[in-house]
C-alpha positions as CSV (number, residue, x, y, z in Angstrom):
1,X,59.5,6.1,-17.0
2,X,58.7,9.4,-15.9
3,X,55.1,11.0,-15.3
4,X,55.6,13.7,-17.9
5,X,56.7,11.6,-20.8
6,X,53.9,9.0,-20.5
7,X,51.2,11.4,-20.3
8,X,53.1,12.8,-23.8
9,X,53.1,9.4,-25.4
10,X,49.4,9.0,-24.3
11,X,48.9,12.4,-25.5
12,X,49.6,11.3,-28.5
13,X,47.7,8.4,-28.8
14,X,44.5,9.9,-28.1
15,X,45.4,12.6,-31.1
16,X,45.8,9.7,-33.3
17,X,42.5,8.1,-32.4
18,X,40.8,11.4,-32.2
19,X,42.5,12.5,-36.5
20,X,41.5,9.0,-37.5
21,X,38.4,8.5,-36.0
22,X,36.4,8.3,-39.0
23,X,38.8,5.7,-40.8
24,X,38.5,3.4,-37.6
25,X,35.1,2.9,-37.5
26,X,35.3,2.4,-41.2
27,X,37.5,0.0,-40.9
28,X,36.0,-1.5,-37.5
29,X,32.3,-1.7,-39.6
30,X,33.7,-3.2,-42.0
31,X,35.7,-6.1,-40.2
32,X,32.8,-6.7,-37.7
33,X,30.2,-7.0,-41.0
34,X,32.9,-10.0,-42.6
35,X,33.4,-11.4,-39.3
36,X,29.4,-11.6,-38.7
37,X,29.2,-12.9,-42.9
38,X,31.5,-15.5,-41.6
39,X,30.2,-17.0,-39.0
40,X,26.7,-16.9,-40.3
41,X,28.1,-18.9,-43.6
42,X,30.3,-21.8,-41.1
43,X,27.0,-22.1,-39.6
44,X,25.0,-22.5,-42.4
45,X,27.7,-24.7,-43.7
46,X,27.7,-26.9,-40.2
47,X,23.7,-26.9,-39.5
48,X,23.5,-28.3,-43.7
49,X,26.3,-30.8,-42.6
50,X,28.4,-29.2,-45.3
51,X,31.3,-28.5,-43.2
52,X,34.1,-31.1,-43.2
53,X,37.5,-31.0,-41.3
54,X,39.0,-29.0,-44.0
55,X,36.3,-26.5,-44.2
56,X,36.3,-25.7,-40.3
57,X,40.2,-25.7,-40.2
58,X,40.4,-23.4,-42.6
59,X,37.6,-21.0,-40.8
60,X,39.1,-21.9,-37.4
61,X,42.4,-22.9,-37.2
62,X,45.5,-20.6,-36.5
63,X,45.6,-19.4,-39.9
64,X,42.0,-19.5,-40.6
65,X,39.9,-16.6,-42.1
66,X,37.6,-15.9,-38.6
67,X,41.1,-16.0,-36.1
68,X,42.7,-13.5,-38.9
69,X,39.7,-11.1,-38.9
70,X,39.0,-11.3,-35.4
71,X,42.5,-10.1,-35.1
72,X,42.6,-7.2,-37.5
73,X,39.4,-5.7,-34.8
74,X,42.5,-5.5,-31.6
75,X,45.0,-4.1,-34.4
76,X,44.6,-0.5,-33.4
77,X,45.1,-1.4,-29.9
78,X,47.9,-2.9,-29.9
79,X,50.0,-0.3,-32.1
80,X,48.2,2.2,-29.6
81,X,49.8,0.1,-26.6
82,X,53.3,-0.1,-28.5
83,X,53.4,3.9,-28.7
84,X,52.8,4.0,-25.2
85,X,54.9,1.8,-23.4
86,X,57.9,2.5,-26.1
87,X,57.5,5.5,-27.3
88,X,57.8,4.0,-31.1
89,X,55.2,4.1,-33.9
């Protein structure tokens, strides 16, 4: 890959993160807040010895609610990595 078209592609990028700044942190407050409301309500759960296998599963496991928020917070970066090194949205 030439020089030219990956400072275009990364260009780009930082144009999309700059037009949709607002709507990132947004979105980022918002994740971050239910991730923290999360975790504070496992660990109420857990320190009340509320929290069976089936409760931390479903908080923890591969499919549970904190791995799927967690994972919304790296969204943007990894569709900002995909423009970059293919050159596709």
């Amino acid at each position: 890959m030439k020089q030219e078209e990956l400072d275009e592609r990364y260009s780009i990028v930082e144009k999309l993160v700059r037009l949709f700044k607002f709507e990132r942190f947004i979105h980022l407050a918002v994740t971050g807040i239910s991730l923290v409301i999360l975790l504070v309500a496992i660990s109420l759960m857990i320190y009340n010895k509320e929290a069976g296998k089936a409760e931390l599963s479903l908080m923890f496991g591969s499919s549970g609610l904190i791995t799927y928020t967690g994972g919304r917070l790296l969204r943007m970066w990894d569709q900002a990595l995909k423009i970059i090194v293919t050159g596709k949205m």
